[in-house]
C-alpha positions as CSV (number, residue, x, y, z in Angstrom):
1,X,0.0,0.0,0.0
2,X,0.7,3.3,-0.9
3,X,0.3,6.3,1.1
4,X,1.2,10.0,1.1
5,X,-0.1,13.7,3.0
6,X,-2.1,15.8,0.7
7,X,-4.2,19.3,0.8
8,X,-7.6,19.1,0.4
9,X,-9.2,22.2,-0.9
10,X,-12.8,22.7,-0.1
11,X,-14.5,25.4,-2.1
12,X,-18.3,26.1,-2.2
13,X,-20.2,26.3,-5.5
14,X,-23.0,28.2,-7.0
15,X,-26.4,25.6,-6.7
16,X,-27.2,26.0,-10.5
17,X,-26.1,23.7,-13.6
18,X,-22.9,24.2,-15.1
19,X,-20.9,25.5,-11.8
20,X,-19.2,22.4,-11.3
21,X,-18.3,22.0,-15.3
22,X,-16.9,25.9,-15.0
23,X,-14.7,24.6,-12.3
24,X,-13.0,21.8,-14.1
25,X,-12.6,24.0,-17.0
26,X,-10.8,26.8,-15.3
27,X,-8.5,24.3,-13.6
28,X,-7.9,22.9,-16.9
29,X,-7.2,25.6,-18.3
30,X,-5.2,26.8,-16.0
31,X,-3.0,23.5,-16.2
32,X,-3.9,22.7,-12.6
33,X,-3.9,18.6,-12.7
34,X,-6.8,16.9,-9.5
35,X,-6.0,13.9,-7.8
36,X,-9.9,14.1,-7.0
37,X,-12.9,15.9,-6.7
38,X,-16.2,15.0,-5.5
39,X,-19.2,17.2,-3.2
40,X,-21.1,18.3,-2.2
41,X,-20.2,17.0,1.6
42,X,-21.7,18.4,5.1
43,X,-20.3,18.3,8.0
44,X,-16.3,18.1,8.8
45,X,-14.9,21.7,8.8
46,X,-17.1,22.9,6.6
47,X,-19.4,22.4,3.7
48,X,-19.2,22.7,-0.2
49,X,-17.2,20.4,-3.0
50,X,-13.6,19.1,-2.4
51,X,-10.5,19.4,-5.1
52,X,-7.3,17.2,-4.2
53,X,-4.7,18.2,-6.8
54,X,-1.7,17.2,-7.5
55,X,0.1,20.4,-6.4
56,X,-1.0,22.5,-3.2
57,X,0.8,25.7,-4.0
58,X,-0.1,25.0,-8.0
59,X,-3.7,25.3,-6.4
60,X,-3.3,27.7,-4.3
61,X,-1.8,30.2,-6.7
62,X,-5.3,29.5,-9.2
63,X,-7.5,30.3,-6.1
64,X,-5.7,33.5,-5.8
65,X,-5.6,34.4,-9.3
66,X,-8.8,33.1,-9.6
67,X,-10.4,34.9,-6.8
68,X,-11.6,31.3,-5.6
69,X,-12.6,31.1,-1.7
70,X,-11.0,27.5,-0.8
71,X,-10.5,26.2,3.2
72,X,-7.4,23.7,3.2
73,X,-6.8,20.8,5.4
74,X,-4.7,17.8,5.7
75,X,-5.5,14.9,4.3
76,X,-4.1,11.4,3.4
77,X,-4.3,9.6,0.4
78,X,-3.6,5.6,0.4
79,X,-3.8,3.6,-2.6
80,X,-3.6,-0.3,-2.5
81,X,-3.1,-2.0,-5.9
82,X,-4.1,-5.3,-3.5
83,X,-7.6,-5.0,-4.3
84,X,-8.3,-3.6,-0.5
85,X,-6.3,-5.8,2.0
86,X,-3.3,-3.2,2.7
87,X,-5.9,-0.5,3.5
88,X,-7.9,-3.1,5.9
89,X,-4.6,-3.8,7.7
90,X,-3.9,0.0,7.5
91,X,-7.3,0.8,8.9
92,X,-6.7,-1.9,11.3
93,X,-3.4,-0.6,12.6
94,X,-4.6,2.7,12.6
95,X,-7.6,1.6,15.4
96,X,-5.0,0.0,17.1
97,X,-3.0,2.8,17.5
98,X,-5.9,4.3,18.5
99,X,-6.0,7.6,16.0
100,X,-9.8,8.2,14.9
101,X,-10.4,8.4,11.5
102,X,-12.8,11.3,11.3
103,X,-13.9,11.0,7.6
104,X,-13.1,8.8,4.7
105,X,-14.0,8.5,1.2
106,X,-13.0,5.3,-1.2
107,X,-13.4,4.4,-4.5
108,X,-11.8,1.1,-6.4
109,X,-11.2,1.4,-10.4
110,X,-9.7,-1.5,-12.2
111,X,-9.2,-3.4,-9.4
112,X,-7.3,-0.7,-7.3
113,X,-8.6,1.1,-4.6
114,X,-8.1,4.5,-3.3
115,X,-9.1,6.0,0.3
116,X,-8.6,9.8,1.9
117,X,-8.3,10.0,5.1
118,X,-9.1,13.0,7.7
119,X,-7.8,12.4,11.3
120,X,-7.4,15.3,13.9
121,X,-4.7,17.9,13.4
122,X,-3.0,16.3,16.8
123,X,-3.1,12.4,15.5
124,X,-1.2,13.5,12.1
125,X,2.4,12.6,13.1
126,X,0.6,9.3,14.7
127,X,-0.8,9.2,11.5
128,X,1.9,9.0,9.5
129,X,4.8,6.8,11.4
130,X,1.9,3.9,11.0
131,X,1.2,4.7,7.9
132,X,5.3,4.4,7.1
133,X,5.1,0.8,9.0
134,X,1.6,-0.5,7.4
């Protein structure tokens, strides 16, 4: 399993069609590549879509040129090639360590799967030495 710290932006976006497609074009335009994007989530920090690129300061120079409101947190991103069992032992040694995992989204493609993780700003390094041993 893979596994490595990311930002997560979290923007929120006009209710109305085509706000979402305006997005991806500016960020495409602007050469600005996404890990992933999906929304909108409640709860957390705070509400609205989420954008996980592959470059925080890339992204964080569009918002400003852009004029785009984005909150950033911490995040971590594990892939597992292994069709799920590294992230079930991750998850596992993570509850052992005892770190909550305060959100999570997953999705599997061809066979991989791919998780972000939220934890508490205090359980990062805890985080990420298990993480580096899973």
């Amino acid at each position: 399993m893979h596994w490595k710290r990311v930002s997560d932006f979290v923007t929120r976006m006009p209710n109305r069609p085509g706000a979402l497609a305006g997005l991806a074009a500016r960020l495409r335009e602007a050469d600005v590549p996404v890990l992933g994007m999906w929304g909108p989530v409640h709860g957390r920090h705070t509400m609205g879509f989420h954008c996980i690129p592959e470059s925080a300061d890339q992204f964080r120079n569009f918002c400003r040129d852009s004029e785009l409101d984005a909150f950033e947190q911490p995040a971590f991103l594990l892939s597992d090639p292994a069709k799920g069992g590294g992230l079930v032992a991750a998850l596992d040694a993570i509850a052992h360590a005892g770190i909550n995992i305060e959100g999570i989204q997953c999705i599997a493609v061809d066979g991989s799967l791919a998780a972000i993780l939220w934890v508490d700003h205090a359980d990062e390094p805890r985080l990420q030495q298990v993480l580096a041993g899973a």
